[in-house]
SEZALO-721241 format. One record per residue: x, y, z of N, C-alpha, C in turn. Coordinates in pm, whole numbers, plus 32768, in hexadecimal, padded with zeros to 4 digits. Atoms other than C-alpha are relative to their C-alpha. Layout:
XYZXYZXYZ
...
REM end
This chain:
7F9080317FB64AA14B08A15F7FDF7F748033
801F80D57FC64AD24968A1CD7FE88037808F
7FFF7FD27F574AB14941A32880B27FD18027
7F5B800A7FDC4C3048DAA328803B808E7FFD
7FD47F90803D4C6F4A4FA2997FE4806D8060
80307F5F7F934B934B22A3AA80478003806A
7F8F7FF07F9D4C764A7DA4D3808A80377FE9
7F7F7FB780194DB74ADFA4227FFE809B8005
80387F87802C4D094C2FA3AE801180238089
7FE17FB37F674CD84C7FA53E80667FFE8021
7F567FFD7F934E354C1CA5C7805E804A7FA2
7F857FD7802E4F0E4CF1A4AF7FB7807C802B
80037F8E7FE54E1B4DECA51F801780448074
7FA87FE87F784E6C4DB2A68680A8802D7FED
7F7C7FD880074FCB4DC5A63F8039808A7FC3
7FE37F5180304FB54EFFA5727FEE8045804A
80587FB97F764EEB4FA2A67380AD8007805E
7FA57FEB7F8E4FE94F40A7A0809180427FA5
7F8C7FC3805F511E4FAEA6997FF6808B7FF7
801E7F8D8021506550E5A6447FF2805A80BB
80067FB87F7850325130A7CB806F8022804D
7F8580057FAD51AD50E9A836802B8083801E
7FE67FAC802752185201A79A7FA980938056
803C7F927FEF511152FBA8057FFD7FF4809D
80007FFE7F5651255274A98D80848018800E
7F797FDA7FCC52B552A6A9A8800D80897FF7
7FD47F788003528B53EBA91B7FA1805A806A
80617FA47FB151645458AA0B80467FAB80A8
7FB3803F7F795227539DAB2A807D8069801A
7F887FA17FBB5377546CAAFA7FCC80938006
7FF57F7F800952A15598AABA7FEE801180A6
80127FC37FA952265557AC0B803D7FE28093
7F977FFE7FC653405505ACA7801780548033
7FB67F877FC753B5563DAC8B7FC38082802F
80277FBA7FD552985725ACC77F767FC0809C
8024803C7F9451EC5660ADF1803E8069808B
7FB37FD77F6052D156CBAEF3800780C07FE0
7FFD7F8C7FDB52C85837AE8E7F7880298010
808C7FE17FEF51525846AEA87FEA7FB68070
7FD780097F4A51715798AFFD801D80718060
7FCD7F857FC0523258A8B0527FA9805E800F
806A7FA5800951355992AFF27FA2800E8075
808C80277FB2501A58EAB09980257FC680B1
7FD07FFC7F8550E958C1B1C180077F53801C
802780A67FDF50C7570DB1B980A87FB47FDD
7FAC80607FFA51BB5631B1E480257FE17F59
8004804E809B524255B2B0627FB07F7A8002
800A80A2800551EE5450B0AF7F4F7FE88001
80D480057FF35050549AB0D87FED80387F6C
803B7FE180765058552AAF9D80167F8D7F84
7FC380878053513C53FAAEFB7F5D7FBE800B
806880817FFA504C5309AF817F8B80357FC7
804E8021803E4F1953A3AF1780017FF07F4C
8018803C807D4FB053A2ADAE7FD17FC17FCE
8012807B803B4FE65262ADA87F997FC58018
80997FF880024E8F522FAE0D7FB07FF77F7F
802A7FC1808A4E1E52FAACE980197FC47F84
7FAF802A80654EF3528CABEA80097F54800B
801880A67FE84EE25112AC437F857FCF7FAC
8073805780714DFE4FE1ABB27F5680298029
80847FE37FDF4CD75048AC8D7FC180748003
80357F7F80224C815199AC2F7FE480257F6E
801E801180934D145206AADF803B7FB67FB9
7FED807F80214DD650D6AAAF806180307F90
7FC57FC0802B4EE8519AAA0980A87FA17FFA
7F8B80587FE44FD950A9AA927F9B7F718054
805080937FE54F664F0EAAA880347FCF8073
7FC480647FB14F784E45AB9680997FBC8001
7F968045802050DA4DC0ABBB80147F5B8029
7FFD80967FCA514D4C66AB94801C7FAA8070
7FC1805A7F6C52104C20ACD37FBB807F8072
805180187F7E511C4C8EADBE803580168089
7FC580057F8551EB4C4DAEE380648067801A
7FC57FB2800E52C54D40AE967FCF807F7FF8
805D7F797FE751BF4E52AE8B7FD280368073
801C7FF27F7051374DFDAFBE808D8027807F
7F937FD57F9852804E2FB083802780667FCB
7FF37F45800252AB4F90AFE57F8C80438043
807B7FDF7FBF51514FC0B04880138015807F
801B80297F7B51914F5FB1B0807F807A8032
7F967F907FD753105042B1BB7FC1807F7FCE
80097F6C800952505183B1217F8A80018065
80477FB97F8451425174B23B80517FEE8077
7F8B7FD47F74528B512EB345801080908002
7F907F7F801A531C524CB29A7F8E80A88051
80677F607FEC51BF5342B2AD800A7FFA8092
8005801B7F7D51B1529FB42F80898076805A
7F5E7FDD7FFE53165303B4597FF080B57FFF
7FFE7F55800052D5547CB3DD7F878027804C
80747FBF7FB051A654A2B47380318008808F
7FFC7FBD7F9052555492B5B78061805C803B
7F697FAF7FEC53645588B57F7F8F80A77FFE
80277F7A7FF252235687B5397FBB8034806E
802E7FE97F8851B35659B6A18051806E8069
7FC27F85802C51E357B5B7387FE97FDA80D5
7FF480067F7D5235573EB8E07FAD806A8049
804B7F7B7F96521458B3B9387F8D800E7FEB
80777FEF7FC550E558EAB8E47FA67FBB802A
803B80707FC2505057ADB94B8003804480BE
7FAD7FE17F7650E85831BAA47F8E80898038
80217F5D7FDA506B598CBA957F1E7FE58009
8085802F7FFE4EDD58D1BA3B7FCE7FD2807F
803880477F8D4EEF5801BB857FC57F8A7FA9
802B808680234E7756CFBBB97F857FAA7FB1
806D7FE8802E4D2D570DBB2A7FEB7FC57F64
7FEA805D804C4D7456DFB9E1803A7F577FAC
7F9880C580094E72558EBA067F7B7FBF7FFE
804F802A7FCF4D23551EBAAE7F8D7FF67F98
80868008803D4C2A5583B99B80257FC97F71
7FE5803D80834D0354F4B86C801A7F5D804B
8017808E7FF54D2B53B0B9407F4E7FB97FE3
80888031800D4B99539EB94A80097FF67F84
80257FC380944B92540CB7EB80407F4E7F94
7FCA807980254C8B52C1B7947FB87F8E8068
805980597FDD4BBC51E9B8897F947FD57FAA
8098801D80644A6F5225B7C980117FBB7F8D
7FEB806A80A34B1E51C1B69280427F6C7FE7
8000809B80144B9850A1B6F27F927FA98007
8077807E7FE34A775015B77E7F8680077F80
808980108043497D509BB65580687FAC7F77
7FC0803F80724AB84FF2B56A7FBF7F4F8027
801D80B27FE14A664E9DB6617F717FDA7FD0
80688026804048F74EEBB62F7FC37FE07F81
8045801A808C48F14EDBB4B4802F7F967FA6
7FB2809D801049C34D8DB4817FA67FAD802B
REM end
């Protein structure tokens, strides 16, 4: 092979590659579309903790199943509305009464508990 021939040779194989992946990430995307949220259910979790760690999974930094996308900016602000959204449900599964029925004891030992982690988050920056 020239050396003009091995750069072409890689990029039709990039392009086959990402072509050959489209296909197999839409179909493992709607599969898990639709069984996500009933295995949530199961496991008693919110849908949206299980979304996100999909896309985790299934993203460029794991098994890279789905690339990096081009506009960027546009990823990041879904990024930012599906952890509103988990924020959002997470505080609909906060359960008053029994917070109530614990006393103050516990309010007191999950504030320490979020103290420590802030400060060992300040200590490792």
């Amino acid at each position: 092979m020239t050396a003009v021939a091995a750069p072409a040779a890689a990029q039709a194989s990039e392009i086959a590659h990402s072509t050959l992946a489209s296909p197999i990430a839409l179909v493992v995307i709607g599969a898990a579309a639709f069984t996500l949220p009933i295995v949530a259910r199961r496991l008693r979790l919110p849908a949206v903790v299980l979304e996100i760690l999909f896309g985790v999974v299934v993203g460029p930094q794991v098994l890279g199943l789905i690339g990096a996308p081009a506009d960027q900016d546009a990823i990041e602000l879904l990024a930012e509305l599906g952890l509103l959204l988990l924020m959002f449900l997470a505080g609909f599964e906060v359960d008053f009464e029994r917070v109530e029925r614990h006393g103050i004891g516990s309010i007191l030992f999950a504030g320490a508990v979020f103290g420590a982690i802030v400060v060992a988050s300040w200590l490792g920056t």
